[in-house]
C-alpha positions as CSV (number, residue, x, y, z in Angstrom):
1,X,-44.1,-1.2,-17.0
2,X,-40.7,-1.7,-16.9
3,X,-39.3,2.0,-17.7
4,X,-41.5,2.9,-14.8
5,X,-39.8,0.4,-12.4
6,X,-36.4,1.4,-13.8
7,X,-37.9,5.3,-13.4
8,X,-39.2,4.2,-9.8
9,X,-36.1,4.5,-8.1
10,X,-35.5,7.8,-9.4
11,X,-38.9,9.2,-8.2
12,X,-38.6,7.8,-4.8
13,X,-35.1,9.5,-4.2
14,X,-36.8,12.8,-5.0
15,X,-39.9,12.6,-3.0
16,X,-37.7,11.9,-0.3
17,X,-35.3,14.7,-1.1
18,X,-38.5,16.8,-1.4
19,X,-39.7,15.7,2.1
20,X,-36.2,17.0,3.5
21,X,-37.0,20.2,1.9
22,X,-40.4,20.6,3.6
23,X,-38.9,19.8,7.1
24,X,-35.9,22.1,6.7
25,X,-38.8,24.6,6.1
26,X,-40.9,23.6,9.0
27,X,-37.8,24.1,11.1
28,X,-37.2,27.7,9.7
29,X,-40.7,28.6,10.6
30,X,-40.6,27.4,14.1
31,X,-36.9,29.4,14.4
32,X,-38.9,32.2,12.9
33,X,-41.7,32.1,15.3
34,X,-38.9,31.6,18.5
35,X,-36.7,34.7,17.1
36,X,-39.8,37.0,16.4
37,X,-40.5,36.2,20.2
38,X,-37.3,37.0,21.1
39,X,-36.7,40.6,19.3
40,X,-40.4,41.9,21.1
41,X,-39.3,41.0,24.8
42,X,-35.4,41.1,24.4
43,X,-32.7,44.4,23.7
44,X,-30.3,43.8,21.6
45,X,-26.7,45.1,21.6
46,X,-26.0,48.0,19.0
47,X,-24.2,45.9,16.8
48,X,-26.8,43.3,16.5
49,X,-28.7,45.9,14.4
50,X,-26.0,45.4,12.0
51,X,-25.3,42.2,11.8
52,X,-28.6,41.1,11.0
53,X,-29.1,43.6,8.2
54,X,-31.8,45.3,9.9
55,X,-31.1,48.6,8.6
56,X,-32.3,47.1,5.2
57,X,-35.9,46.6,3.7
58,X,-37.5,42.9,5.1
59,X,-38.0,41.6,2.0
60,X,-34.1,42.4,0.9
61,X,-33.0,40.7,4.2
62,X,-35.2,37.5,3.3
63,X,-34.1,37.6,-0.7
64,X,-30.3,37.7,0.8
65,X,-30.8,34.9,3.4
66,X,-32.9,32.4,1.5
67,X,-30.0,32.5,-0.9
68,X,-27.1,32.4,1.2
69,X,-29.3,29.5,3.1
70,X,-29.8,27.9,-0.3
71,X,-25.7,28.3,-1.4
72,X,-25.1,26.2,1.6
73,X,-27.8,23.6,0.8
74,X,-26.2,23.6,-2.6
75,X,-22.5,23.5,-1.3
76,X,-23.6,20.6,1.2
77,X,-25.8,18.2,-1.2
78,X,-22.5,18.3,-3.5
79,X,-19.9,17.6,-1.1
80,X,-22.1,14.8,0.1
81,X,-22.6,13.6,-3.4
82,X,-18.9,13.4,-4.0
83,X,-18.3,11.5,-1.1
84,X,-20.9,9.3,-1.9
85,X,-19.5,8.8,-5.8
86,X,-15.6,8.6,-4.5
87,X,-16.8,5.4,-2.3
88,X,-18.9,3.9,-5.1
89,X,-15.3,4.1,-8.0
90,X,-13.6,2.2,-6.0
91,X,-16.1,-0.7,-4.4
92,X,-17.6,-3.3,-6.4
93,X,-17.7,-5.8,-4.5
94,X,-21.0,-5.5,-2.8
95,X,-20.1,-4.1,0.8
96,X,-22.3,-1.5,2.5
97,X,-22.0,1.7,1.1
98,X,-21.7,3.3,5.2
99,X,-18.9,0.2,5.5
100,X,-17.3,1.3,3.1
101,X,-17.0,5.7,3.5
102,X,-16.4,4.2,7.2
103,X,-13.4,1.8,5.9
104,X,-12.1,4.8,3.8
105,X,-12.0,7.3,6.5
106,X,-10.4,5.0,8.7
107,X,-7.7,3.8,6.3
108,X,-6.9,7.5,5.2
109,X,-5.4,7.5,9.1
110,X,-3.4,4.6,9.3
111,X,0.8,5.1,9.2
112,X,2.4,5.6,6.3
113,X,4.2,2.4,5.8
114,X,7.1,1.4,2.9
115,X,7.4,-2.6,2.1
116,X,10.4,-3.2,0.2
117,X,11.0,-6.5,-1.4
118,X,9.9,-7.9,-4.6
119,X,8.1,-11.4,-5.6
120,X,5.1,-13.1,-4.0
121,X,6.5,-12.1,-0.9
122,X,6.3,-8.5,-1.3
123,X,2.5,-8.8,-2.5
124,X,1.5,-11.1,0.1
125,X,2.6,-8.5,2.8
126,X,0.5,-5.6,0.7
127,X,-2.5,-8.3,0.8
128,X,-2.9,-8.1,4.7
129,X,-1.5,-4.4,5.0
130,X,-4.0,-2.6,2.6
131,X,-7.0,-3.8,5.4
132,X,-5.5,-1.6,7.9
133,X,-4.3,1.5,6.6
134,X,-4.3,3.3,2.8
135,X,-0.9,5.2,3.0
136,X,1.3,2.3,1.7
137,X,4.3,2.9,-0.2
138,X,5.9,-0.7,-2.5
139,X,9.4,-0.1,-3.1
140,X,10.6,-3.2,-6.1
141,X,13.0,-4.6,-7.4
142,X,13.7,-4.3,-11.1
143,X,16.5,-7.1,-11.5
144,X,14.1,-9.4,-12.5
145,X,15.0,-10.9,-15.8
146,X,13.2,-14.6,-16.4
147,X,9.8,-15.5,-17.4
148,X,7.3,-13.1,-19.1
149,X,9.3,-10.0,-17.5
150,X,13.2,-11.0,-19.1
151,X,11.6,-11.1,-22.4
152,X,9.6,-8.1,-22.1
153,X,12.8,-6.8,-20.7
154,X,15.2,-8.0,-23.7
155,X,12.4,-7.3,-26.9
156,X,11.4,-4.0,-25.4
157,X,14.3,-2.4,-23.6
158,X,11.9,-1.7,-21.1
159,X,12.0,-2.8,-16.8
160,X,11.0,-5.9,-15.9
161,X,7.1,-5.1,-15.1
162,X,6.5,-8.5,-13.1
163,X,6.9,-7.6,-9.2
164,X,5.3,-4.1,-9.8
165,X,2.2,-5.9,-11.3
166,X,1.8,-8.3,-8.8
167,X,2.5,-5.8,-6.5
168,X,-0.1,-3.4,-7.9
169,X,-3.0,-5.9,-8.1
170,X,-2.5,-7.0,-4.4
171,X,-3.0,-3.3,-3.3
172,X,-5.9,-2.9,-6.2
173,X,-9.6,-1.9,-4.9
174,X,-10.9,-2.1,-8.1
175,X,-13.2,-4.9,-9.7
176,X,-12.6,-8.1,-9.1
177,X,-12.8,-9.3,-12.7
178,X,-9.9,-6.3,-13.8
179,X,-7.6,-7.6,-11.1
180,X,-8.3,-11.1,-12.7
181,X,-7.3,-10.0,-15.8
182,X,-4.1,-8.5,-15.1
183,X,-3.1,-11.5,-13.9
184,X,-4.6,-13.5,-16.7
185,X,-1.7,-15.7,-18.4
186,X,-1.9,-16.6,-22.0
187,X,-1.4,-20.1,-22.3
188,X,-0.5,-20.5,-26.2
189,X,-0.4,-18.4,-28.9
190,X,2.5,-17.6,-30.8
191,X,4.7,-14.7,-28.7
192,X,1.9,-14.6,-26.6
193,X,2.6,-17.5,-24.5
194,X,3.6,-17.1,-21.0
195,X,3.0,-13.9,-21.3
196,X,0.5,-12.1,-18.5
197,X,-2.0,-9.6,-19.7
198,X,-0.7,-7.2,-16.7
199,X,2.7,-7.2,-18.3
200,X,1.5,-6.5,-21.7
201,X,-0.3,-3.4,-20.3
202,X,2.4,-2.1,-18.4
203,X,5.0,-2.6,-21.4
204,X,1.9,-0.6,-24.0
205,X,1.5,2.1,-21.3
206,X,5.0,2.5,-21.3
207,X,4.9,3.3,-24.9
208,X,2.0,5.2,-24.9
209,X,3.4,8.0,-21.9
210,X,6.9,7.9,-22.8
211,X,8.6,5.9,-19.5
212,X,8.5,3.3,-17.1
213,X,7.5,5.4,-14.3
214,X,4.3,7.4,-15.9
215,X,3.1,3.5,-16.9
216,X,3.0,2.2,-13.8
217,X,1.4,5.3,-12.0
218,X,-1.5,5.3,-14.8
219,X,-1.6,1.3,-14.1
220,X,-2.3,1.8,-10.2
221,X,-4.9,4.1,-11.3
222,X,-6.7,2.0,-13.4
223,X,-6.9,-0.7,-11.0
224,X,-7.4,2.0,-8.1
225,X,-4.6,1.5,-6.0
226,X,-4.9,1.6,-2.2
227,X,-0.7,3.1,-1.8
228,X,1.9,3.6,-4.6
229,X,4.3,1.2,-6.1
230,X,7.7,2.4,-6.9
231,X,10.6,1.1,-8.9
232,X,13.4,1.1,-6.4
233,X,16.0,2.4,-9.8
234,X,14.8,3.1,-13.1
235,X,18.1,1.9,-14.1
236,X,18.3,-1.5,-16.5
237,X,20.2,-3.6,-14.0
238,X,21.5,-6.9,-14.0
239,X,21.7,-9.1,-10.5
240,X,24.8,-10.7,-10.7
241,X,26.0,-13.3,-7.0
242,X,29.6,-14.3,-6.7
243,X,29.6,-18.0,-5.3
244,X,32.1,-20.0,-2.6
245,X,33.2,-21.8,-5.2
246,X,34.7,-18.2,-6.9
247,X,32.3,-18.7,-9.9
248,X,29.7,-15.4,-10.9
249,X,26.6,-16.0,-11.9
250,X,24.9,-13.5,-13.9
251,X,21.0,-13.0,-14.0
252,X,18.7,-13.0,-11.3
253,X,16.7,-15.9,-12.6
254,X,20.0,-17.9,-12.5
255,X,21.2,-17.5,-9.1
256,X,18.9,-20.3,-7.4
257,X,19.5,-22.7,-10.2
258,X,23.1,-23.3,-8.5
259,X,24.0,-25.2,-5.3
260,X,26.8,-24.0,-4.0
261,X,26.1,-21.3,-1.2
262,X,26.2,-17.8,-2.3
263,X,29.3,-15.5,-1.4
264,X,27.2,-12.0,-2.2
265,X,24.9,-10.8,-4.3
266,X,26.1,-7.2,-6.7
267,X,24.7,-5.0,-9.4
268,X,25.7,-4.2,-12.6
269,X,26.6,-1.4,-13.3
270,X,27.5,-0.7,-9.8
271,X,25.2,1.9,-7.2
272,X,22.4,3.0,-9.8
273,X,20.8,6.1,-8.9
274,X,17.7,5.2,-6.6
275,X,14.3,6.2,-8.0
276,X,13.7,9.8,-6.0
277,X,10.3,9.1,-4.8
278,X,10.9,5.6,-3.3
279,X,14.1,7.4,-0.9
280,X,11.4,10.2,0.0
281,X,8.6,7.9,1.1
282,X,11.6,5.7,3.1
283,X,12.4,9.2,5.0
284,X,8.5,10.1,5.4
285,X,7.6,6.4,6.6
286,X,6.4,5.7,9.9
287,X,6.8,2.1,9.6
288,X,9.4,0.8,6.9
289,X,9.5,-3.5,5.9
290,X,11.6,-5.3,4.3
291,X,10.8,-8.6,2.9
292,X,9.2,-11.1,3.4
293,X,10.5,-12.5,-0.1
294,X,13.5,-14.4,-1.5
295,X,16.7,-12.8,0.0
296,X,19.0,-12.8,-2.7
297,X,17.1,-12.0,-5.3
298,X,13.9,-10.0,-3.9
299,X,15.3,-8.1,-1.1
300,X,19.2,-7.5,-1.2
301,X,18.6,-6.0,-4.5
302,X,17.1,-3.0,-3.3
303,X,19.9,-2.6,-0.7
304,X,22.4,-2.8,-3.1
305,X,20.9,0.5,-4.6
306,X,23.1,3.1,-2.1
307,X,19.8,5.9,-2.6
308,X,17.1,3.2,-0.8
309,X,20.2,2.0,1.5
310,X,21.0,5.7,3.0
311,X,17.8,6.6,2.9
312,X,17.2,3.4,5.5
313,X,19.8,4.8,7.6
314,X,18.8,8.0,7.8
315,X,14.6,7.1,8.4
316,X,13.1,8.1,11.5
317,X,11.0,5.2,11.0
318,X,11.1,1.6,12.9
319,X,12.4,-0.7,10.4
320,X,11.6,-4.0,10.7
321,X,12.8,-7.3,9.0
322,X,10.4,-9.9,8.3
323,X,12.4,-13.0,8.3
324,X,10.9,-16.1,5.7
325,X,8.7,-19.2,7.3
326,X,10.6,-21.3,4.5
327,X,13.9,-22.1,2.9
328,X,14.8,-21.4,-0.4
329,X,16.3,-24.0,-2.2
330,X,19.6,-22.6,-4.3
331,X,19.4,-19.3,-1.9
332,X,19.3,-20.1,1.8
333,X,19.3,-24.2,2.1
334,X,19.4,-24.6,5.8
335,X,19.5,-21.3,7.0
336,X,17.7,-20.0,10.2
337,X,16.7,-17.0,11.4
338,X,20.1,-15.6,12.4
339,X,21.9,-16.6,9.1
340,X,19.2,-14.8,7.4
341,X,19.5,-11.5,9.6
342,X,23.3,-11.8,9.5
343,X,23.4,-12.1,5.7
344,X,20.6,-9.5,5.2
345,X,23.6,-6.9,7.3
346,X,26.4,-8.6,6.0
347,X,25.4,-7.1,2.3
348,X,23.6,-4.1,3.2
349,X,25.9,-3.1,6.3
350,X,24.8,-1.9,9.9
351,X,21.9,0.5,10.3
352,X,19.2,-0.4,8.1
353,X,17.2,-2.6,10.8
354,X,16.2,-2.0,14.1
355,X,14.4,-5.7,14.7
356,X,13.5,-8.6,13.4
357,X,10.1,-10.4,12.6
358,X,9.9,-14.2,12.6
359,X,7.5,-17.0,12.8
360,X,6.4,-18.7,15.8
361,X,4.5,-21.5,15.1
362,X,6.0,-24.7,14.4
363,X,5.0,-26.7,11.0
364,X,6.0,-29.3,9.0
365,X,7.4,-28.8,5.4
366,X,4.9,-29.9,2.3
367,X,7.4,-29.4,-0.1
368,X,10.6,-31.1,-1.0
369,X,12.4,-27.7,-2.3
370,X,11.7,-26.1,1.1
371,X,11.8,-26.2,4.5
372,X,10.3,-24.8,7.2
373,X,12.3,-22.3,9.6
374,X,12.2,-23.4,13.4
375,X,11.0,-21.0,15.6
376,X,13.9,-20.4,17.0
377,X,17.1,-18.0,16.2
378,X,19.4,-21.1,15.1
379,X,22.8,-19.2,16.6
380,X,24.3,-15.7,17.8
381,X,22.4,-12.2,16.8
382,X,24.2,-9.2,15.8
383,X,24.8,-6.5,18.2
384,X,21.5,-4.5,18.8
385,X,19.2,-6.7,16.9
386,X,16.3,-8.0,18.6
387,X,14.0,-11.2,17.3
388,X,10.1,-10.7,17.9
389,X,8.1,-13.9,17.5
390,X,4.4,-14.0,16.2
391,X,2.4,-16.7,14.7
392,X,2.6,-15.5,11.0
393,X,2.4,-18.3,9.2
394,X,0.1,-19.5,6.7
395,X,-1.2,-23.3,8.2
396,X,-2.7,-24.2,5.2
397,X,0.7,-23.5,3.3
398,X,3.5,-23.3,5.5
399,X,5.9,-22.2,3.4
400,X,4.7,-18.9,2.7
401,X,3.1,-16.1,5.5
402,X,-0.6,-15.2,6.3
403,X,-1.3,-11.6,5.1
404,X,-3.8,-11.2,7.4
405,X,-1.4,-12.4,10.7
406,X,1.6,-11.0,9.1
407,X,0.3,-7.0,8.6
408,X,-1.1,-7.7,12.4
409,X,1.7,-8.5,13.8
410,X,3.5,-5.4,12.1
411,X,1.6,-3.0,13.1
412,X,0.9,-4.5,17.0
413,X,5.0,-4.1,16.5
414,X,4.9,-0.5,15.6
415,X,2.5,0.3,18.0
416,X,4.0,-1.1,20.6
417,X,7.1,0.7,19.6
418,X,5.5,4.2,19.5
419,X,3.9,3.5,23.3
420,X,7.4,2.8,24.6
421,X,9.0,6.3,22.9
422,X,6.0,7.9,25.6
423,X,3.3,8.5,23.0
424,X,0.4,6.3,22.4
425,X,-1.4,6.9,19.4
426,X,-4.5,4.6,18.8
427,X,-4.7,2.4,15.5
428,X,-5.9,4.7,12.6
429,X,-4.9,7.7,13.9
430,X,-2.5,9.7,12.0
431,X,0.6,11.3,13.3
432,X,4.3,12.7,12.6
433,X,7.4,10.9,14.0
434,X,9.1,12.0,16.8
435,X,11.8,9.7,16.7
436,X,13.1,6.1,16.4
């Protein structure tokens, strides 16, 4: 009994499929009968007589159609059943299978957008933006060099894999329990310890193919990306910041460990080639973000690579800062919305932003380290930068955004944007730039 309720489901698809069959049929016949009708009352055109084949025998006209009718059957059923599959890969998380080929063909049309950052803040942007479109481009930071990453990074010789794996399971579609396990942490075992699984992978991949790059593509497969992630260099790159006090501190995972206020932030070596695919998505973007994220140490270092720098210049995109709901202690005690948008151009120079994007929602800090930005610019703008305020912010933990508000409000932005070039393209539709 129960191989034939496991067989069941299989026999009910058919008899369905054969019903189809039968009523294609009956809809042949009844064409057959209105046609038949049509060629005793009705004179045809000359060329008719060729077209339909007429000057061959009946039964080779009916041997040619029923096949070139069937080929089409054929070609349809597995076009459909590829769709179908393509859908299935990438969703197990119990929605509708219509929901879901809907929610794909509606992604597919979304702008191409490029986040650039690194840290939580990077993936908690690709969290709320992966709901609204699938052409999303992560452009990272590889200066990280503390935790499970700086060992990796100093054992190996290999990039710090961190941001790209958080970054890579915050645009995953695949099953919940592998996006889990990338981010599974060991918690003892000796060289295992503080070590994530995801790390781990992408430093055996990178073995496995031979580079950096190749490892993180085959890691976006596995998990079935929704985007790309990109290294922003695939230099090995140190993140040094010069402080008031004249000292240098070397090491990204040292910089916030100091008080004194940072001078600048510098790589070493100096200008490392920038990773050719990341500058091309910049210049193909429709929509290009940086942050949110810690600026020192998750955004700036991407600007200080001159490739992703020129290439924000010379975008045709709207480029958009989103400016942190929260202080960072050791990076930007006390700063406000304009000391982070003058710092941001101070180090990166003019040209690379065309607004800014800050919280507008007031809330109390939870947190002694950090504190929560007033919604309010906090002193003089540069020349030609405008503030737009939203309610980004993540209530239940105010010192970090709300995906879900946060990719909103960016793309009501770049909307809003393309409407007042003259063209008004509705969400999910796909288009070129024109300008910006």
């Amino acid at each position: 009994m129960s191989f034939l309720r496991w067989l069941s489901p299989g026999i009910e698809v058919k008899r369905w499929l054969g019903l189809l069959g039968v009523g294609i049929a009956v809809i042949g016949l009844g064409l057959g009968y209105v046609l038949r009708d049509i060629y005793d009352y009705y004179t045809f055109p000359e060329w008719v007589y060729y077209a339909t084949l007429q000057f061959l025998p009946r039964w080779v006209r009916a041997v040619l159609f029923l096949a070139a009718g069937s080929g089409l059957i054929a070609l349809g059923l597995y076009k459909l059943n590829r769709s179908l599959l393509s859908a299935l890969q990438v969703d197990y998380s119990g929605a509708q299978l219509l929901d879901n080929l809907y929610r794909r063909r509606y992604l597919k049309r979304g702008p191409r957008v490029v986040a650039v950052g690194g840290g939580t803040g990077l993936s908690t942007l690709l969290r709320g933006l992966k709901n609204y479109t699938a052409q999303i481009t992560a452009v990272v930071t590889v200066a990280d060099d503390g935790g499970s990453s700086g060992r990796l990074r100093e054992e190996l010789g290999i990039l710090p894999p961190g941001d790209i794996r958080n970054c890579i399971t915050a645009l995953a579609t695949a099953e919940p329990l592998m996006t889990r396990l990338f981010e599974y942490r060991f918690k003892n075992g000796g060289g295992l310890e503080g070590h994530s699984f995801g790390n781990l992978f992408i430093a055996a991949l990178t073995e496995v193919t031979g580079s950096f790059e190749k490892a993180v593509l085959e890691s976006g497969r596995v998990l079935a990306v929704q985007g790309q992630v990109l290294p922003a260099t695939l230099a090995d790159i140190q993140l040094c910041a010069e402080l008031e006090t004249g000292e240098v501190i070397r090491g990204e995972s040292k910089i916030p460990k100091h008080q004194s206020r940072i001078r600048r932030v510098f790589l070493v070596p100096p200008d490392p080639p920038a990773y050719a695919a990341a500058v091309q998505a910049i210049l193909d973007a429709d929509l290009v973000v940086l942050g949110p994220g810690s600026l020192y140490t998750s955004v700036l270092p991407n600007l200080m690579v001159s490739g992703i720098r020129e290439a924000l210049r010379a975008t045709r995109a709207l480029r958009v800062y989103v400016c942190n709901v929260a202080t960072q202690k050791g990076e930007t005690d006390n700063f406000t919305v304009a000391d982070h948008v003058r710092t941001l151009l101070d180090q990166a120079g003019a040209g690379v932003i065309d607004c800014v994007l800050a919280n507008s929602l007031p809330a109390k800090s939870t947190h002694p380290d950090w504190e929560v930005i007033k919604p309010e610019p906090g002193g003089p703008l540069p020349p030609g930068i405008r503030v737009v305020w939203a309610p980004v912010i993540n209530e239940r933990n105010p010192h970090f955004h709300d995906p879900d508000r946060l990719a909103r409000a960016l793309l009501d932005l770049y909307f809003r944007h393309r409407r007042s070039l003259g063209r008004f393209f509705p969400v999910g539709v796909a288009h070129r730039n024109s300008g910006g």
